[in-house]
C-alpha positions, 0 to 999 in steps of 0.5 A: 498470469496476473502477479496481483490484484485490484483491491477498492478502497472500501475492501482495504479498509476492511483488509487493514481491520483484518491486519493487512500490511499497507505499503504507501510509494508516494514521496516522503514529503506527500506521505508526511503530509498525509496517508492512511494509518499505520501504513509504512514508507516504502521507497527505492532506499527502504524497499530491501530492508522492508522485504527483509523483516516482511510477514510474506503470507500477510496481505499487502496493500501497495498505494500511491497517488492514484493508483498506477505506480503502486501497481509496479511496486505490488508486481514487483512484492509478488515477484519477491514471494510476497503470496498476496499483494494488492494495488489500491484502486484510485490511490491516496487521493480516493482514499481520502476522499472516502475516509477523510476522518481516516487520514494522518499525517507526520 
């Protein structure tokens, strides 16, 4: 059984209108240089102290690059009980494509 699931950029956008959590696992200088609003860094160092103060049943949006990293970060949350966990289909890279006007950076 699937751990969790594929989410498209278009549907997140409407999760984080709902008040999903979104988790970005890109280096710290990429997420600097930009990510999607009010999403938290996520990296081997913080991961515990997220999981920590975590809303468990809240959706959670795992992205990355592209889309393939973040699909071992969103098994890894569901293996912690994470109840719904999503890996962002085309990562950062899509996302900004989609929704430029939607990008910040630090």
């Amino acid at each position: 059984m699937q751990s969790f699931s594929y989410i498209s950029v278009e549907d997140t956008a409407k999760l984080l209108e709902q008040g999903a959590i979104i988790v970005d696992v890109r280096d710290e200088n990429s997420f600097s240089q930009g990510h999607i609003p009010n999403s938290i860094h996520l990296d081997n160092h913080s991961v515990a102290s997220f999981i920590q103060r975590a809303d468990f049943d809240a959706p959670t949006i795992v992205v990355c690059y592209h889309g393939h990293a973040s699909q071992s970060a969103a098994a890894y949350l569901h293996s912690q009980d994470f109840s719904e966990v999503y890996s962002m289909d085309g990562g950062f890279t899509r996302w900004s494509q989609v929704f430029p006007e939607r990008v910040e950076s630090n």
